[in-house]
N, C-alpha and C positions, 0 to 999 in steps of 0.2 A: 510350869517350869521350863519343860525342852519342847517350847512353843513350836521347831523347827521342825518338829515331828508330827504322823497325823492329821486328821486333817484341821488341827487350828495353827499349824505351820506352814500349808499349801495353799490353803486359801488365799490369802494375804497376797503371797507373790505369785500367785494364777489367778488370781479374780478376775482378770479382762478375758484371761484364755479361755475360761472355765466358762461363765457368763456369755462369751459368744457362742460357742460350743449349746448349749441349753438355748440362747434364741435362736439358733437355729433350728434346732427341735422342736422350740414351740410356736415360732412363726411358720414353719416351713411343712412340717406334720402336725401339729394339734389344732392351731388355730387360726385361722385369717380372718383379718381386720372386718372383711365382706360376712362373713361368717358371724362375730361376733357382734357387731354393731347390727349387722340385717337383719336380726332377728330383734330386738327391741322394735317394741309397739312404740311408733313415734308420737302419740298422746299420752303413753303412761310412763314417757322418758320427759314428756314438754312436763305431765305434772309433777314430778320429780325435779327438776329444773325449777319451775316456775318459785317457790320458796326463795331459792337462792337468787334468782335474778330479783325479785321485788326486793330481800334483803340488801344487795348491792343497790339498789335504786333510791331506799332510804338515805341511803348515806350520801348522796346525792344533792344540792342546794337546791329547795321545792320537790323532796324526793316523797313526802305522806300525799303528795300531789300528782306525780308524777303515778304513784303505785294506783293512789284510786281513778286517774283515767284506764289508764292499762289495764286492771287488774282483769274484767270483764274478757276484753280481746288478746291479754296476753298465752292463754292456750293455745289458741288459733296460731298466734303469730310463731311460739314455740313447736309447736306439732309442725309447721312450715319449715322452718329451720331445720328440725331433727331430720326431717325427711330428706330433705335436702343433701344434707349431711350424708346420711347413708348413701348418696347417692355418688357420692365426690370424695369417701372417707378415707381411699387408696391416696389421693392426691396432698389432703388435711393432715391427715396421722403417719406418723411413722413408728409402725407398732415395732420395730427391730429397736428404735433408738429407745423408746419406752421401756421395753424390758430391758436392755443391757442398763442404761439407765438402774434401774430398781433392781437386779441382781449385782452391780457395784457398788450403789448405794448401802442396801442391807446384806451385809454377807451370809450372817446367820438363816436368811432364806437360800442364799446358792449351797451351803453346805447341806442344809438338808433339803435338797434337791437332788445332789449328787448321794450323796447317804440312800436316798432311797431306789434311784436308779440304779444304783450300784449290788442295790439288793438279789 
C-alpha cells in the first residue's frame, strides 16, 4: 500500500545511487576482474564453453560439419582464447558496468544486499 515507505519505497527512486554505492564495494574491495577470472583453469572454462560454441555452430549453414572438423581441436583452440583473455580481461570486461547493470536490472538483489549489510 504506502509503497513510499521502507525499503520497497527507496529502492525504486535510489536504485542507480544505491547500486553504485555496492559496486563500489564489490569492485573495489571484494573482487577484481584479475582476481576473478585468474583463477579459472583456462581448459575447464574451454570445456565449459566448448558445448555452447559447437551448439551455436549447429545453427550455422554446414554447421554438423563444421562441429565435426572442430570438435577434435576446439579445446585447444578455446584453452588459447581463455588464456588469453585472462590475460587482457581489464581491457574486455567492464566489471563496474556489469554489476551496476545487474543491481538495476534486478532490484530485489540490491534490497537484499542492502538488508543484509545493513545488518
Amino acid at each position: 500500500r504506502f509503497q513510499f515507505l521502507g525499503w520497497q519505497g527507496v529502492v525504486p527512486c535510489k536504485t542507480e545511487k544505491m547500486a553504485m554505492r555496492l559496486v563500489h564495494i564489490v569492485t573495489e574491495r571484494l573482487l577484481s576482474v584479475e582476481e576473478a577470472f585468474g583463477h579459472m583453469e583456462p581448459a575447464h572454462l574451454a570445456a565449459l564453453l566448448q558445448p555452447i560454441v559447437e551448439g551455436e555452430l549447429l545453427k550455422e549453414p554446414h554447421g554438423e560439419l563444421l562441429v565435426k572438423i572442430l570438435h577434435p581441436i576446439l579445446p585447444l583452440i578455446l584453452t588459447r582464447v581463455v588464456a588469453n583473455l585472462q590475460k587482457e580481461i581489464e581491457g574486455i570486461l567492464d566489471l563496474r558496468s556489469v554489476v551496476l547493470e545487474a543491481f538495476v536490472r534486478d532490484k530485489v538483489v540490491l534490497v537484499e544486499l542492502f538488508q543484509k549489510v545493513g545488518r
